[in-house]
C-alpha atoms as one frame of an Amber mdcrd trajectory, in Angstrom:
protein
 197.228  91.728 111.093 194.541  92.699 114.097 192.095  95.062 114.173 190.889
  97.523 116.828 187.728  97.128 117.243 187.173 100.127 119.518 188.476 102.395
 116.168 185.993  99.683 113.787 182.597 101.858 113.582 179.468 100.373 113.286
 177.811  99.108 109.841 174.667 100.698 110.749 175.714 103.365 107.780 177.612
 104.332 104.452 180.977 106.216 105.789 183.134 108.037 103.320 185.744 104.900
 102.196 183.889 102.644 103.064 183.590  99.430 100.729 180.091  98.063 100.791
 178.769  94.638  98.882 175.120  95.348  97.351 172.498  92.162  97.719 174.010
  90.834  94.195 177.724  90.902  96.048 178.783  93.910  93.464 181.277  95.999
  95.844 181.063  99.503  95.928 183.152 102.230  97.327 181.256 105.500  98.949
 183.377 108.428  97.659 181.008 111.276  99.770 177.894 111.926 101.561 175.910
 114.741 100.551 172.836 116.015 102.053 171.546 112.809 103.353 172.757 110.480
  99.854 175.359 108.376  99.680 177.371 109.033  96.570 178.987 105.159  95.470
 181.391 104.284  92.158 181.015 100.774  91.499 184.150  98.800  91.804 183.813
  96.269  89.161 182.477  99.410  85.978 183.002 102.714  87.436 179.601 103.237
  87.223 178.255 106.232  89.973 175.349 104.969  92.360 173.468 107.214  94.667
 171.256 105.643  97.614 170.241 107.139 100.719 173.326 107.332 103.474 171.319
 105.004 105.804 169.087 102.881 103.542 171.356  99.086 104.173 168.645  97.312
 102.647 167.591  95.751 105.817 163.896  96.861 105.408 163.595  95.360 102.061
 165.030  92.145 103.021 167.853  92.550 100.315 170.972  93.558 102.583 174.320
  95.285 101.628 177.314  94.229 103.708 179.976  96.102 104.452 183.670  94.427
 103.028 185.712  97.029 104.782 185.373 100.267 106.046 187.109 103.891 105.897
 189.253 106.021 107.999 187.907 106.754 111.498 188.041 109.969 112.756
């Protein structure tokens, strides 16, 4: 299976279906963004997370990285 990269958005920020790993490798879906947050359900307990829609952990040094990402508009 190939990918289109030209229809493959950036990682620079949580998208609605997108499936991010946190720094501990615990994958999490984002199910909306409201008002600037990022509204997550971990995969592994169902638990809800909420973290800032462009806060990737990059500044902190503890990265998440995206495992797949949503439909494009």
């Amino acid at each position: 299976m190939t990918t289109n990269q030209a229809t493959v958005p950036d990682a620079d920020r949580f998208r609605p279906g997108d499936v991010w790993n946190n720094s501990r490798g615990v994958p999490h879906r984002v199910m909306r963004i409201e008002r600037g947050v990022a509204h997550m359900v971990n995969e592994n307990t169902g638990r809800t997370y909420n973290r800032p829609w462009d806060d990737l952990g990059w500044k902190s040094g503890r990265p998440w990285m995206r495992v797949s990402c949503g439909a494009t508009k």
